[in-house]
C-alpha positions as a Markdown table, in Angstrom:
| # | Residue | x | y | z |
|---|---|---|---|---|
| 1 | Unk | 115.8 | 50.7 | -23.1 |
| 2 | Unk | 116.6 | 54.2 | -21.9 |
| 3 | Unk | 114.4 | 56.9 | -20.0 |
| 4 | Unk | 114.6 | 60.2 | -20.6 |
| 5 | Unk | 114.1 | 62.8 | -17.9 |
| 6 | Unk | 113.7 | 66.2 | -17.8 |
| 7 | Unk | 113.8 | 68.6 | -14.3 |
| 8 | Unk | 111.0 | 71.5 | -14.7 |
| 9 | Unk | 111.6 | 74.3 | -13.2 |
| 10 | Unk | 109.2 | 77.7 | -11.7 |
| 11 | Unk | 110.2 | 80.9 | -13.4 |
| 12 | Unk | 107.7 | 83.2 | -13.1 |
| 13 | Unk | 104.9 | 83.3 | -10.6 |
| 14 | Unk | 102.2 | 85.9 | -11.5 |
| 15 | Unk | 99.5 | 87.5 | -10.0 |
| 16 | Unk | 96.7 | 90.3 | -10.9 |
| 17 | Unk | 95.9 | 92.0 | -7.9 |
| 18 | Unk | 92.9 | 95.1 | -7.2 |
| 19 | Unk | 95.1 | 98.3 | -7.3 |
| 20 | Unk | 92.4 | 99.5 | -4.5 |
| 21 | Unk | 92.8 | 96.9 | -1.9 |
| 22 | Unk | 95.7 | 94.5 | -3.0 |
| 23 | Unk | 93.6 | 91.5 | -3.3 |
| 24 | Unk | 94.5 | 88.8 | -6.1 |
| 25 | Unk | 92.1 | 88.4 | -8.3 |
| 26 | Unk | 90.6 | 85.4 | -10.2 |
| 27 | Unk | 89.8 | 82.9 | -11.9 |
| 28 | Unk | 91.7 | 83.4 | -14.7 |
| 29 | Unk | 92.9 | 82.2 | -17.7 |
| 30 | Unk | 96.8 | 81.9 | -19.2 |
| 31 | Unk | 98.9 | 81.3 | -22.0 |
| 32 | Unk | 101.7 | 82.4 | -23.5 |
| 33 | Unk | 101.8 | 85.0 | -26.4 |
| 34 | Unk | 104.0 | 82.7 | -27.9 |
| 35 | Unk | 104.3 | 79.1 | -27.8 |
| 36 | Unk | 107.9 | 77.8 | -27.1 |
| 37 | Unk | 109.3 | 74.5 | -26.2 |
| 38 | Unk | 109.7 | 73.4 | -23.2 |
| 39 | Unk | 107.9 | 75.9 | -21.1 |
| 40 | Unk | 104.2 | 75.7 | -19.9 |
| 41 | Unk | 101.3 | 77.5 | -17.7 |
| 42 | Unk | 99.2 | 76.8 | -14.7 |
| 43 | Unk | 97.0 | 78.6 | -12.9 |
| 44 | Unk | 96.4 | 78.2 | -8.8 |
| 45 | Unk | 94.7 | 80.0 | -6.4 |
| 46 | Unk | 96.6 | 83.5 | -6.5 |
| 47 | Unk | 97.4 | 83.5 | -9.8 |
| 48 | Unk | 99.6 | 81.7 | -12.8 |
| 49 | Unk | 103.3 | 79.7 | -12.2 |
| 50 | Unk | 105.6 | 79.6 | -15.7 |
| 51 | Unk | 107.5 | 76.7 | -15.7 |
| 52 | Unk | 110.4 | 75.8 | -18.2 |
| 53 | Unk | 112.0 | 72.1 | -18.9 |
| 54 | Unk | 115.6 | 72.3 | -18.2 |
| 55 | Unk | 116.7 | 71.8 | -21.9 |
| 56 | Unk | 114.5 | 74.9 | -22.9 |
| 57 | Unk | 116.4 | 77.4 | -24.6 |
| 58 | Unk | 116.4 | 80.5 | -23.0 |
| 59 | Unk | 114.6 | 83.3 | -24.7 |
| 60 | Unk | 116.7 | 86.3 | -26.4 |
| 61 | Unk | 113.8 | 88.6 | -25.1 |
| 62 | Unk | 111.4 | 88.0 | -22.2 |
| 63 | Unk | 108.2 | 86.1 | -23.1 |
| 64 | Unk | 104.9 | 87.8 | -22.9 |
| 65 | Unk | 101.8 | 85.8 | -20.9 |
| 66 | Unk | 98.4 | 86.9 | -21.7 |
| 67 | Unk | 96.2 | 86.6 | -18.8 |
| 68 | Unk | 92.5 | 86.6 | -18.8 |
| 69 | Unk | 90.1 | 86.9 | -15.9 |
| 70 | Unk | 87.0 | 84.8 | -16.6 |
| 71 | Unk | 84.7 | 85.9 | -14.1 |
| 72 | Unk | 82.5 | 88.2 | -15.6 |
| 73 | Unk | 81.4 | 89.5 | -12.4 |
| 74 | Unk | 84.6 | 90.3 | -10.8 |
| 75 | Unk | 86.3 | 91.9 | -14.9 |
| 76 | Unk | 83.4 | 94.2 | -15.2 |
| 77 | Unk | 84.7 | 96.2 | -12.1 |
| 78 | Unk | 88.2 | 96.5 | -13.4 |
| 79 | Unk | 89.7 | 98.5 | -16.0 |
| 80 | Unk | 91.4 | 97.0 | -18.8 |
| 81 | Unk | 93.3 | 97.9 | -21.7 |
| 82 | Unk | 92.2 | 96.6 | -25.1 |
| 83 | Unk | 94.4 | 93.9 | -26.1 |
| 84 | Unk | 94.2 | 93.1 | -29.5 |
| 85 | Unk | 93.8 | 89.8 | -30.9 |
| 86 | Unk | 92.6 | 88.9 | -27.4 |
| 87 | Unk | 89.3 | 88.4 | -25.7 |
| 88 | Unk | 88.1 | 90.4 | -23.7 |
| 89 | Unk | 89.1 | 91.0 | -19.9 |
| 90 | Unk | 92.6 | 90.3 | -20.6 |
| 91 | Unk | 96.1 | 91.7 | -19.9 |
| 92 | Unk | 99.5 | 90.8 | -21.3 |
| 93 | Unk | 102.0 | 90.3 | -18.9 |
| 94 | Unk | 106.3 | 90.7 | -20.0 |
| 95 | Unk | 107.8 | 88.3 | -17.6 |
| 96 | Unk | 110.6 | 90.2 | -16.6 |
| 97 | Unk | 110.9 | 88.7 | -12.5 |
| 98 | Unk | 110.3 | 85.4 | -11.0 |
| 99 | Unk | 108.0 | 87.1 | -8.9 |
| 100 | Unk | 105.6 | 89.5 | -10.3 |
| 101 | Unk | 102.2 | 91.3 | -9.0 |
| 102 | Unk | 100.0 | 93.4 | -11.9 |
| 103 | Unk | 97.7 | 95.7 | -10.3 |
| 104 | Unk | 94.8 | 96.5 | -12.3 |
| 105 | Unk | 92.8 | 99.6 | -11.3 |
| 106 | Unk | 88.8 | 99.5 | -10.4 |
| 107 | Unk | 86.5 | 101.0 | -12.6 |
| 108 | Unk | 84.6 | 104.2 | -11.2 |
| 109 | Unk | 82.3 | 103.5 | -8.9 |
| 110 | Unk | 79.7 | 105.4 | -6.2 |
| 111 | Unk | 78.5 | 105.3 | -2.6 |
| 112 | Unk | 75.5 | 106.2 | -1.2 |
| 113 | Unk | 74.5 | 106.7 | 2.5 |
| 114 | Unk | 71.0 | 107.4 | 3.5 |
| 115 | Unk | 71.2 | 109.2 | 7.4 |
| 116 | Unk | 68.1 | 108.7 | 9.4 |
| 117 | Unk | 67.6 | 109.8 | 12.9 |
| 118 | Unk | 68.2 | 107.7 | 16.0 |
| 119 | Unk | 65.1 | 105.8 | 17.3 |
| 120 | Unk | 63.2 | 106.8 | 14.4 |
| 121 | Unk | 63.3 | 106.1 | 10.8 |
| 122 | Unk | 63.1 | 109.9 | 9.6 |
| 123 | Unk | 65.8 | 111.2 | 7.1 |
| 124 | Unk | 68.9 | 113.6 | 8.3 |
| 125 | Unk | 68.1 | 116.0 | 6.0 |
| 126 | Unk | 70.7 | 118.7 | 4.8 |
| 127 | Unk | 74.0 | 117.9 | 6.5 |
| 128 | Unk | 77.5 | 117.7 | 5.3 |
| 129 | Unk | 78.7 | 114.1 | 4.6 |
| 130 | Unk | 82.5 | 113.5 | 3.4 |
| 131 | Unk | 84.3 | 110.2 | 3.0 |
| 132 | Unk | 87.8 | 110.7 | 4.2 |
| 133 | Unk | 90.7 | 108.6 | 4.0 |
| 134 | Unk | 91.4 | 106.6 | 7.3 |
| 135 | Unk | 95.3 | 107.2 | 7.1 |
| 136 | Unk | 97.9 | 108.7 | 5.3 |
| 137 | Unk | 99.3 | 112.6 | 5.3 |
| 138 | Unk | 97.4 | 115.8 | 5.5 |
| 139 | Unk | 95.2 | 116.6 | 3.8 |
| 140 | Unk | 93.7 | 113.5 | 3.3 |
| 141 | Unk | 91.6 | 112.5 | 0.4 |
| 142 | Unk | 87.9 | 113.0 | 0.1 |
| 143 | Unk | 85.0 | 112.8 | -1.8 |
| 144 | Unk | 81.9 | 115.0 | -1.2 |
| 145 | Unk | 78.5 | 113.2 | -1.1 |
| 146 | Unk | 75.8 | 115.9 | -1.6 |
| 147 | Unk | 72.4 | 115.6 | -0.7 |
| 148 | Unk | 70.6 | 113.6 | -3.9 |
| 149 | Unk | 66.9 | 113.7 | -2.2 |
| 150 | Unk | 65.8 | 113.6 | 1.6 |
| 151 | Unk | 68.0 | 111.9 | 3.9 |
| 152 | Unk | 70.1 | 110.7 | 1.1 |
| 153 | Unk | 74.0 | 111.5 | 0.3 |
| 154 | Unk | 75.5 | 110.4 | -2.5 |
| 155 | Unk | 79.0 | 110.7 | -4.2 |
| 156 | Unk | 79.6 | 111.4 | -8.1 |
| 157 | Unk | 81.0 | 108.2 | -9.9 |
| 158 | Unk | 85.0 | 107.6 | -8.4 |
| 159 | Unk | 87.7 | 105.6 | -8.6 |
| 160 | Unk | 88.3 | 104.2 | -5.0 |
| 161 | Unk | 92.4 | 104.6 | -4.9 |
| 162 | Unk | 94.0 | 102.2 | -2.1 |
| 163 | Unk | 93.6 | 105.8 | -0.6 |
| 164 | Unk | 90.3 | 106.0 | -0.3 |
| 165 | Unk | 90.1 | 102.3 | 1.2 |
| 166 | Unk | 88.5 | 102.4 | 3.4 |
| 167 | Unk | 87.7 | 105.8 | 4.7 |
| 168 | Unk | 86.0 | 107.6 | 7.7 |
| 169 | Unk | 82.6 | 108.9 | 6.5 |
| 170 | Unk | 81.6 | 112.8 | 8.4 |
| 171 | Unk | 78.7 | 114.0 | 8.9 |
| 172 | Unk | 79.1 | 117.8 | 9.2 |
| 173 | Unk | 83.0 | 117.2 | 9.8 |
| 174 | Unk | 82.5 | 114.8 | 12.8 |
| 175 | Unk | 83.0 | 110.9 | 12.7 |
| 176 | Unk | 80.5 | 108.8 | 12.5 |
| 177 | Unk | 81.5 | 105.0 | 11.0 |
| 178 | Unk | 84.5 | 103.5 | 9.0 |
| 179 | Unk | 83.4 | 102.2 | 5.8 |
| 180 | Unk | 84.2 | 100.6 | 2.8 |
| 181 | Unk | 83.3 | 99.7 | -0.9 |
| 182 | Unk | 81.4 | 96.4 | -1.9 |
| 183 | Unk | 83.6 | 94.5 | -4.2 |
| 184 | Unk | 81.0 | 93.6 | -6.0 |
| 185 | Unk | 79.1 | 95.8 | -7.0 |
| 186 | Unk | 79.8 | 99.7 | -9.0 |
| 187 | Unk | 77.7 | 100.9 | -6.4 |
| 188 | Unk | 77.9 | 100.7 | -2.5 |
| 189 | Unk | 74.5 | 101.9 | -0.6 |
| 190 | Unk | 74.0 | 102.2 | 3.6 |
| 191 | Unk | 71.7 | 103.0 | 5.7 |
| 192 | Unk | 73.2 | 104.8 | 8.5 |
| 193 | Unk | 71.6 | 106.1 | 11.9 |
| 194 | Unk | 73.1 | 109.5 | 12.7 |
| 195 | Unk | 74.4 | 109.3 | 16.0 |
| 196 | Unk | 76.8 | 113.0 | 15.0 |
């Protein structure tokens, strides 16, 4: 009697990660666009390994790996292509490099700060507030949050670039608090005490 064995091998290690803050992002879901012999998929904690038998043939053209994140929570504040033929929430993937990271870009999303005054819970009313990048060259970034009722500053729907995360918020062009976007949520709201 004779035993066969076969060495497996990692080709391809892929992650999806936020295009705003570089986090991986998960749970997902993988398979290959194509079955072929030989080679398989697993997901771990940052993403999906491809592994190949050693008597796999080796494709003509790179394979293709559909991925799918399955946490509804965490798709709906990403953008994604329509993929046809696929569920939803899901992005194809060529495997071109053993390493390989897929950013995916956040859907637009807003902040909104509401100033009061110091000791006191009465609104700041009609000051200047700006979220500013933190870093990066002049001029940096920003978005304008106008005054949507009393004491309340708010920006237009955005997409938060790795820019814009995080970012210095101004209150008539002086610094008052570094903040950032909730990753969960489209929509960010503060209460701030205006110290400017």
């Amino acid at each position: 009697m004779t035993t066969e064995t076969s060495t497996t091998t990692l080709r391809h290690h892929v992650r999806l990660v936020h295009a705003s803050t570089g986090a991986p992002i998960g749970p997902l879901a993988a398979e290959l666009t194509e079955a072929r012999y030989g080679w398989a998929t697993r997901t771990v904690p940052d993403g999906v390994v491809v592994t190949a038998r050693a008597d796999a043939a080796v494709p003509s053209a790179p394979p293709s790996l559909a991925v799918t994140v399955t946490d509804g929570a965490v798709a709906q504040l990403l953008v994604f292509p329509p993929v046809p033929g696929r569920p939803p929430h899901t992005v194809v993937v060529e495997l071109t490099a053993p390493e390989i990271e897929r950013p995916l870009r956040p859907v637009p999303m807003t902040l909104t700060v509401t100033l009061v005054a110091p000791s006191t819970t009465v609104p700041r009313t009609g000051r200047t507030v700006t979220a500013r990048a933190t870093a990066g060259p002049e001029p940096k970034p920003e978005i304008a949050l106008p005054e949507a009722e009393p004491g309340v500053y708010a920006s237009a729907p955005t997409e938060w670039t790795a820019a814009l995360t995080p970012v210095d918020l101004l209150v008539d062009g002086t610094f008052l608090r570094t903040v950032s976007m909730s990753g969960s949520s489209a929509a960010t709201r503060i209460r701030l005490v205006d110290t400017t």
